[in-house]
N, C-alpha and C positions, 0 to 999 in steps of 0.2 A: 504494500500500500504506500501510496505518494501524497505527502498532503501538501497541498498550493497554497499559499496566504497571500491574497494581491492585497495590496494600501497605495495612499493615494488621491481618492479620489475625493471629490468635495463638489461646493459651487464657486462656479466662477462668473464673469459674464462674456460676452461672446466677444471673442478677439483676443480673449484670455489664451492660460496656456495651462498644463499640471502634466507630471510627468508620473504615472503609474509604477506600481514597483512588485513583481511577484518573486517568493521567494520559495524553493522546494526542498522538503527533507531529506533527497534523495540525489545524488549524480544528474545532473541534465546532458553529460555528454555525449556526444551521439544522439540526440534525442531533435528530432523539429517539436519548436513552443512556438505559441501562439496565441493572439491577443483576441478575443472573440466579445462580444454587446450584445444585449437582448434590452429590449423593449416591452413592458407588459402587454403579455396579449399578442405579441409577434414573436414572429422564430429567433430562434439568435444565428448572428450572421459574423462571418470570418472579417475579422479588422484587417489583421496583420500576422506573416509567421516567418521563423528566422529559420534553417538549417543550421547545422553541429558548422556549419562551414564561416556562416555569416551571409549567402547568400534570403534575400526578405523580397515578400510580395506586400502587396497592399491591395484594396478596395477600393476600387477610383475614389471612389468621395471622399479619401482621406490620403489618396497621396499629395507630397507637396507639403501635410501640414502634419504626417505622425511619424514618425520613425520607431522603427521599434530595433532592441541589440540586447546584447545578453554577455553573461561576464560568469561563466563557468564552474571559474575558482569558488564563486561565490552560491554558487548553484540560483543565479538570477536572470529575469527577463524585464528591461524596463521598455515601456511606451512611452514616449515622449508626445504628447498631443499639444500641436499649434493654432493658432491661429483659431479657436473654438466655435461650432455653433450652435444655435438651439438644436440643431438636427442631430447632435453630437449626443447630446441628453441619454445614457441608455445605464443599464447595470456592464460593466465589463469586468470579463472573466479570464483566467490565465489558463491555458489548454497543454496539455504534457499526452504524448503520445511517441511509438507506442508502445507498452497499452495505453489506452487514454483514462488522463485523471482530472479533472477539474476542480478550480478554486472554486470559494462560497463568492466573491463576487466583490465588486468596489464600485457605486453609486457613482457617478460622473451626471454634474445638471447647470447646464449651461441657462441663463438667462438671458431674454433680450434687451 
């Protein structure tokens, strides 16, 4: 068993910035992580995911303003989210695969 603890998150208002932070009690090496947001009531959808390499994709609506990187030693994944919008608004969660483990989650609410 892998437990994810993301922190980080809060409100800000839009144009803002916060930079997410997940941490895992296990080796992430070798491992693709992954930044994933759910919205109540809708599916949760893929943010961001890094490779054991440093190779990272994104979700059009947030390239440009999230990065996501990861720092091994530490068995960590952080998202750096820029430039914010109310669209942004969702629960994000920290993804560990595979197998796959998920964090409880870190609240992100952007204001207009």
């Amino acid at each position: 068993q892998v437990q994810l603890v993301e922190s980080g998150g809060g409100l800000v208002q839009a144009g803002g910035s916060l930079t997410l932070s997940c941490r895992a009690s296990a080796s992430i090496w070798g491992r693709t992580m992954a930044w994933y947001r759910q919205v109540s009531g809708k599916e949760r959808e893929l943010v961001a995911r890094i490779s054991n390499s440093g190779g990272t994709n994104y979700t059009d609506s947030v390239k440009d303003r999230f990065t996501i990187s990861r720092d091994n030693a530490e068995n960590k994944v952080y998202l750096q989210m820029n430039r914010l919008k109310p669209e942004d608004t969702a629960v994000y969660y920290c993804n560990f695969r595979i197998p796959i483990y998920w964090g409880q989650g870190t609240q992100v609410t952007v204001s207009s």
